[in-house]
C-alpha positions as CSV (number, residue, x, y, z in Angstrom):
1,X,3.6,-18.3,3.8
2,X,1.7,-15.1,4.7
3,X,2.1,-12.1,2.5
4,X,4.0,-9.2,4.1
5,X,2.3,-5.7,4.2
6,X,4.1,-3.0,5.4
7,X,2.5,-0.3,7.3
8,X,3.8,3.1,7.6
9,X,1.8,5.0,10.6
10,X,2.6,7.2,13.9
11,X,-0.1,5.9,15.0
12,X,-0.2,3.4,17.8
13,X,-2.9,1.0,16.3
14,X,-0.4,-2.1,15.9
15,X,-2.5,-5.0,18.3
16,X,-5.7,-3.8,16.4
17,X,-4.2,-4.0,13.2
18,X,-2.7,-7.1,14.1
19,X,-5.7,-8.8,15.3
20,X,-7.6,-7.9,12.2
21,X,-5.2,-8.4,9.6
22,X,-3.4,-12.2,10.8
23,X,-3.8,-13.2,7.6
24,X,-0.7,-11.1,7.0
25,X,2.8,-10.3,8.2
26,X,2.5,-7.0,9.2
27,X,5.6,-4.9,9.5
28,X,5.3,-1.5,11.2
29,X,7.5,1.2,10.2
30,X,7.2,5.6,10.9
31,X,5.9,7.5,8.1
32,X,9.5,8.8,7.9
33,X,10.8,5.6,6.4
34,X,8.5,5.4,3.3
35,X,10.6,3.8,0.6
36,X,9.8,6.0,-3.0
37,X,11.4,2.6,-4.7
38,X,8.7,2.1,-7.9
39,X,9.7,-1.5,-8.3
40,X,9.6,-2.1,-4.3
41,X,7.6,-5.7,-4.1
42,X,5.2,-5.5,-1.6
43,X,2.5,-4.3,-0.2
44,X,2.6,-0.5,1.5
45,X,-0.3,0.6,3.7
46,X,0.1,4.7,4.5
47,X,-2.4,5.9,7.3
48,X,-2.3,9.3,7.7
49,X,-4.5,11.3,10.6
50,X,-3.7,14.9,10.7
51,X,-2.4,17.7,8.1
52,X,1.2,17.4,10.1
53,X,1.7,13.5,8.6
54,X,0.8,14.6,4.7
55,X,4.0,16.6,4.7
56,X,5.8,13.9,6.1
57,X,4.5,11.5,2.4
58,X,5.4,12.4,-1.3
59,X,2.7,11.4,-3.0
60,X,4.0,11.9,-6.6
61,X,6.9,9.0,-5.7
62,X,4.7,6.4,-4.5
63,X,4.3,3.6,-6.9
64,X,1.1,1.2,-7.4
65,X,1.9,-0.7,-4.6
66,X,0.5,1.5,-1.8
67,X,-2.6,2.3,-0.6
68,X,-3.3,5.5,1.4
69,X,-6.0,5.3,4.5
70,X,-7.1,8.7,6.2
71,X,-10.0,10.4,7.7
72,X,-8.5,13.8,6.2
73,X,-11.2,15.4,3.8
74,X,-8.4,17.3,1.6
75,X,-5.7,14.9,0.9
76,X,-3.7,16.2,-2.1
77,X,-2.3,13.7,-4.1
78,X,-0.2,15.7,-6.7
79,X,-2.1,14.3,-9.6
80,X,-0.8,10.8,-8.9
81,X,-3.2,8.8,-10.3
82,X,-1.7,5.0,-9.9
83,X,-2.1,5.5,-5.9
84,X,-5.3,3.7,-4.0
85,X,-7.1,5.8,-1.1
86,X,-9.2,4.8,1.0
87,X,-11.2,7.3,3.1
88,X,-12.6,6.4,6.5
89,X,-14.3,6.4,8.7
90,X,-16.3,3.0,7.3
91,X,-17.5,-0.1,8.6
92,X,-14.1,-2.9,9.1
93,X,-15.5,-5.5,6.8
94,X,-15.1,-2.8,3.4
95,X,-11.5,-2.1,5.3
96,X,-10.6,-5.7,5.2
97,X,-12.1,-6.2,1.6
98,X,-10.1,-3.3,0.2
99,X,-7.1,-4.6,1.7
100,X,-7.4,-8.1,0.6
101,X,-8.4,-6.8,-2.9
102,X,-5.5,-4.2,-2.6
103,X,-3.1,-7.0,-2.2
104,X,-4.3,-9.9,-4.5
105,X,-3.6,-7.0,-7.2
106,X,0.0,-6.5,-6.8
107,X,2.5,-6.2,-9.0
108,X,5.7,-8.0,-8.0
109,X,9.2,-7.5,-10.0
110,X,12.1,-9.0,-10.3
111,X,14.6,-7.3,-13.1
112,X,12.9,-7.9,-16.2
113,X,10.1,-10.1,-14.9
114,X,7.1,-9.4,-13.5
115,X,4.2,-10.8,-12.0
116,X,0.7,-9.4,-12.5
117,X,-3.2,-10.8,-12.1
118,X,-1.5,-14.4,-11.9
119,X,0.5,-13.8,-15.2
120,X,4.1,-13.6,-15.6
121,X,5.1,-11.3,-17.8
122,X,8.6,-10.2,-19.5
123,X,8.8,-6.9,-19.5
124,X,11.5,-6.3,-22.2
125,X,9.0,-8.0,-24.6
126,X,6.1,-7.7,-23.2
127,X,5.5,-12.0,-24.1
128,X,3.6,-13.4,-20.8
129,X,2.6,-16.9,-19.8
């Protein structure tokens, strides 16, 4: 079963990103639909080219599962310091190694579970196994 990354863009980079990234199910969505759900489960890639698409994302809502990608110098993101950026232009392999390190570190939850490094982990008491 591939792991599902969804990617919020306006950009029109979908059979690139596709081609690059089979590993994964990729699941293409406008920057307008960002969920701001801080127990949402998978993985949430944000690319954002101009000034015009960093209104359109509040950073402060975004959880630990997203990762921001942009070529924008001056991104401000409101003292949110759980969120990943990565700034490009760089070469594909360090994209593809982010991303693949981006998403083996998930946290998944479910209620009062949680899974984390390869530990599962209640989080009323904290026990893991």
């Amino acid at each position: 079963m591939k792991n599902r990354l969804n990617i919020f863009s306006n950009n029109k980079i979908k059979n690139f990103l596709n081609i690059i990234f089979s590993q994964y199910e990729l699941v293409f969505r406008k920057l307008e639909t960002i969920e701001y759900d801080s127990k949402i489960s998978q993985g949430n890639i944000i690319i954002i080219n101009n000034n015009k698409e960093i209104d359109l994302v509040d950073f402060r809502k975004l959880g630990e599962n997203y990762l921001i990608i942009s070529s924008i110098n001056n991104v401000n993101l409101n003292s949110n310091t759980s969120i990943k950026f990565l700034k490009i232009p760089v070469p594909i392999n360090l994209i593809t190694n982010r991303i693949d390190n981006f998403v083996q570190n998930l946290k998944f939850q479910f209620h009062d579970l949680s899974v984390e490094n390869e530990k599962l982990i209640n989080l009323r008491n904290r026990s893991f196994c």
